[in-house]
C-alpha positions in Angstrom: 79.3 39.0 201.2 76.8 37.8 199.4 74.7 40.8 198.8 78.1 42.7 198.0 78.9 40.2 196.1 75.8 40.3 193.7 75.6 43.7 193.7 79.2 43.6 191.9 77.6 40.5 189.8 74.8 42.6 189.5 77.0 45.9 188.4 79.3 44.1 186.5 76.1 42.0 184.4 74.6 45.4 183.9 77.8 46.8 182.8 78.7 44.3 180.4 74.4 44.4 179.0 74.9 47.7 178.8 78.3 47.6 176.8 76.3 45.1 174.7 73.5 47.0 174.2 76.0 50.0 173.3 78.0 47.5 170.8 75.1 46.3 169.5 73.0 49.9 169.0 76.4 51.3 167.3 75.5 50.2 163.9 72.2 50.9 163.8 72.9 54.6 165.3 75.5 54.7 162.6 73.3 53.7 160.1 70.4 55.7 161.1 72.8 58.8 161.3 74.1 57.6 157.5 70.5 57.6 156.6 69.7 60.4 157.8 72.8 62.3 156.5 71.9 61.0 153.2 68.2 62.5 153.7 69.9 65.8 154.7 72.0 65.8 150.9 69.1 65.5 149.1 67.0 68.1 151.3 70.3 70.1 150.6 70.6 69.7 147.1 66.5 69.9 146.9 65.9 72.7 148.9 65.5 76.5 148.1 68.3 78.6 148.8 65.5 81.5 149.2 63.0 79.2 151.3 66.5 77.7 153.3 69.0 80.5 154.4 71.5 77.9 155.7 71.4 76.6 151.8 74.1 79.3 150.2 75.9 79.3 147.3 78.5 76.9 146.0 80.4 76.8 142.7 82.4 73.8 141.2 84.8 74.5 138.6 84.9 72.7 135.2 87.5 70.3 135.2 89.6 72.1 132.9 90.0 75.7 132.4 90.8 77.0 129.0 94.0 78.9 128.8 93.6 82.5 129.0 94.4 84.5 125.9 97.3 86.7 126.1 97.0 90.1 125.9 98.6 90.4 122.3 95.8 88.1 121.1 93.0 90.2 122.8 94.1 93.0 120.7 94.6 91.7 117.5 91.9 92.7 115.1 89.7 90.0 113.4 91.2 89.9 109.6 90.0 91.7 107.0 87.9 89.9 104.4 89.0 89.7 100.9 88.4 92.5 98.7 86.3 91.1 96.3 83.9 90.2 99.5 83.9 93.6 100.5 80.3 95.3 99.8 80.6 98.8 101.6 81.7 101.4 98.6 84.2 103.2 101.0 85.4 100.4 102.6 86.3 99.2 99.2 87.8 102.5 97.8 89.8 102.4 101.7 91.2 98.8 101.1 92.4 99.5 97.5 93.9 102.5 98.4 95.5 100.6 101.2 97.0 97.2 99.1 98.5 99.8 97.2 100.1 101.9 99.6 101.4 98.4 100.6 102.5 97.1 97.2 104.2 100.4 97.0 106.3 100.7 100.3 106.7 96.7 100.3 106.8 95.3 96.8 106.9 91.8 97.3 105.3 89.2 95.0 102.7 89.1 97.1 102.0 92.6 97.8 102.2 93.7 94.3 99.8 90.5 93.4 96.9 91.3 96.0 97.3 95.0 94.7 96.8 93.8 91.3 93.7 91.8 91.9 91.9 94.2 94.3 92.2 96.7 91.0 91.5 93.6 88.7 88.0 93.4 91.0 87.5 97.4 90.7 88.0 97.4 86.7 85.1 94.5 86.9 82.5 96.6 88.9 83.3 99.6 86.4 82.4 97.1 83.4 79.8 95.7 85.3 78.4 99.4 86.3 79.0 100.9 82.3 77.3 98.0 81.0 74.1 98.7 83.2 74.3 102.1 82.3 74.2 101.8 79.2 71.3 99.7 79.2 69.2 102.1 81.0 70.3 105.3 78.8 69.4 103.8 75.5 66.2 102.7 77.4 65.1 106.2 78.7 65.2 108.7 76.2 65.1 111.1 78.7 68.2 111.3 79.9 70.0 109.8 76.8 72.1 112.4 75.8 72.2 111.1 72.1 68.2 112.2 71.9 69.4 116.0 72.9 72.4 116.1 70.5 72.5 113.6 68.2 76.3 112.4 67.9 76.0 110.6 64.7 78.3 111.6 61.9 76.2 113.0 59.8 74.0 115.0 62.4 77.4 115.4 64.3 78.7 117.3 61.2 75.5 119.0 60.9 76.4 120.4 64.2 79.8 121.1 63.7 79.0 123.3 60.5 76.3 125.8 62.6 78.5 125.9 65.1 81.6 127.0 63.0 78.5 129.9 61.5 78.0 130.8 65.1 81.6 131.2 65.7 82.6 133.1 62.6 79.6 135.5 62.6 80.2 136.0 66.7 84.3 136.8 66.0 83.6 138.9 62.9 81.3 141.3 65.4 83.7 141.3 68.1 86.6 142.7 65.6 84.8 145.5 64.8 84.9 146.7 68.3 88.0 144.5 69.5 91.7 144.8 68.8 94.4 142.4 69.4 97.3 143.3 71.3 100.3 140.1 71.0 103.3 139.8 73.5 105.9 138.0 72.6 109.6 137.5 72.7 111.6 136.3 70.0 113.8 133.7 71.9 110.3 132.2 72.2 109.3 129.0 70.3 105.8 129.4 71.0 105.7 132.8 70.1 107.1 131.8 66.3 104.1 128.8 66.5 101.6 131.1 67.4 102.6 133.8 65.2 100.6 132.5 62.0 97.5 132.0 64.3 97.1 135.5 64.3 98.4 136.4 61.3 95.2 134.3 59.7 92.7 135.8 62.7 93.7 139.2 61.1 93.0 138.3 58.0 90.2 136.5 58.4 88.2 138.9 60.4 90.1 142.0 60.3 91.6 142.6 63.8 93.5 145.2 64.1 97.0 143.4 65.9 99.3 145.4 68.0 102.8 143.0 68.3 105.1 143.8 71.5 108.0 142.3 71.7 109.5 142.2 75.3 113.2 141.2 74.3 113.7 143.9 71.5 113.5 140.4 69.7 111.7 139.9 66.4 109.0 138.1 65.0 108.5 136.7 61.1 105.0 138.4 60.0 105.2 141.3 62.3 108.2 143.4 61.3 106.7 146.3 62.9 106.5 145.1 66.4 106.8 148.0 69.2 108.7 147.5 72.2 107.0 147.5 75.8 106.7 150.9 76.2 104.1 150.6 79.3 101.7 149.0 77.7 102.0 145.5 79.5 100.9 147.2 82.4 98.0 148.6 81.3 96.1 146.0 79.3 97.2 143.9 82.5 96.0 145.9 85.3 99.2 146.5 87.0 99.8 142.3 86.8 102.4 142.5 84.2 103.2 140.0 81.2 105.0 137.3 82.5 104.0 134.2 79.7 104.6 134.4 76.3 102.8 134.5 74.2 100.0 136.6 75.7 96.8 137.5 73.4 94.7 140.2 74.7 92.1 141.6 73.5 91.3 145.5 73.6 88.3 147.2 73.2 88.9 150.1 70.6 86.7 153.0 72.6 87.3 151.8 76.2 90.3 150.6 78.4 88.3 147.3 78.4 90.9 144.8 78.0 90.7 140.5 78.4 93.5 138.1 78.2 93.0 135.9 75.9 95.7 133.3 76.9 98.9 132.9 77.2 101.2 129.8 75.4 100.7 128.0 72.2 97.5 128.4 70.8 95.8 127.7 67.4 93.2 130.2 65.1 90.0 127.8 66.7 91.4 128.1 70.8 92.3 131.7 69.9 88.0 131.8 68.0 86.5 129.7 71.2 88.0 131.9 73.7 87.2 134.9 72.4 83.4 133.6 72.3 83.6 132.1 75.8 85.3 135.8 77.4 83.3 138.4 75.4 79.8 139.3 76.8 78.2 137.2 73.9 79.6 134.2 75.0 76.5 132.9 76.6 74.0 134.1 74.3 77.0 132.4 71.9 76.1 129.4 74.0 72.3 129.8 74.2 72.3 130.2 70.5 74.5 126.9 70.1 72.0 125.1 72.5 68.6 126.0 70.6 69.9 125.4 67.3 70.8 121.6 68.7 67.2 121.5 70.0 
């Protein structure tokens, strides 16, 4: 009994110091575990995700996200500076042409004001541009057209005169082998405008003048006009004479023939065409030059 009895006193004491012991080790187990837990973080944290392959990857998201644009706003375009900012040339000649395509289909106050001022901005870079140029022509004779052909009055008329010589000596030579053939119709007004003009080239240089009139109408100054008898077709090469009035001129020993013009014309457009179309119209021209020079 005795024995029995204190080996249950002896169980039950070493049962109850080893619940103690238990009790009692708890908190420093826990602790020790908390300790090391928290040594464990900061290895974590600390550690190398290459030297450490339990270490991995983790993201935290911010707090917040911003909101997502919409897909409308993706797509607008950024907004177009102001015209006067604009320093590309064909970005500026695309945006006027653009504000006035807009004033134009959409006239609103607005529209018709930002079209104004975009062309109040491209009449400022023109001044700004002429003013320059100007600077640097006067500055470089050499490509101041003024040096070349001097524009003032008096040298202009000087000019003027030799070239009215030039003309009247080069139309006198071409009337002696040149006739003029005139189409007209007399329900034409410009036909009765132009008739004097070459009446006076006639009398001035002595063309001979051939007047057709395609109507069977008549023509003060030319009382014997011939009908069209075919002739339209020839001096035309098969084109016809469709504008009145027509001035063509006709060489007297050849078929060579060159139209003039056709319409309203004066005695000096009738004189500087027929120096421009005749084969002497560029020694005309050379002439005109070297007499400037």
């Amino acid at each position: 009994m005795t024995i029995r009895f204190w080996k249950g006193v002896t169980s039950v004491a070493l049962s109850g110091a080893i619940l103690c012991l238990a009790v009692g080790a708890a908190p420093r187990m826990a602790l020790a575990q908390q300790a090391q837990d928290d040594g464990a973080a900061q290895d974590y944290w600390a550690s190398s995700i290459w030297s450490n392959p339990d270490r991995g990857f983790q993201w935290y998201p911010p707090d917040q996200l911003p909101p997502k644009p919409s897909q409308r706003q993706a797509e607008e375009p950024p907004p177009a500076p102001r015209i006067d900012q604009i320093t590309d040339a064909e970005q500026f000649r695309k945006e006027l042409l653009r504000l006035k395509d807009v004033a134009v289909m959409t006239p609103t106050p607005e529209n018709v004001y930002n079209y104004y001022f975009a062309q109040r901005v491209a009449l400022d870079k023109a001044s700004r541009f002429s003013a320059v140029a100007k600077q640097v022509v006067w500055t470089h004779p050499e490509i101041d057209e003024n040096a070349r052909s001097s524009m003032a009055s008096y040298a202009f008329n000087q000019v003027e005169l030799k070239n009215a010589q030039l003309t009247k000596q080069w139309v006198a030579d071409v009337a002696k082998q040149y006739g003029l053939v005139f189409f007209f119709r007399g329900d034409c007004e410009y036909c009765h405008l132009t008739a004097p003009a070459v009446i006076a080239l006639q009398r001035k240089y002595g063309f001979e003048v051939l007047a057709i009139t395609m109507d069977g109408g008549s023509l003060q100054g030319f009382p014997g006009a011939k009908p069209d008898n075919g002739i339209s077709q020839v001096v035309s090469n098969g084109e016809g004479v469709n504008y009145f009035p027509s001035i063509y001129l006709v060489a007297r020993d050849s078929n060579r023939s060159i139209l003039l013009g056709a319409g309203g014309m004066t005695v000096e457009d009738i004189e500087k065409r027929i120096v421009y179309l005749t084969r002497g119209g560029q020694a005309y021209q050379n002439a005109y030059l070297n007499q400037q020079e």
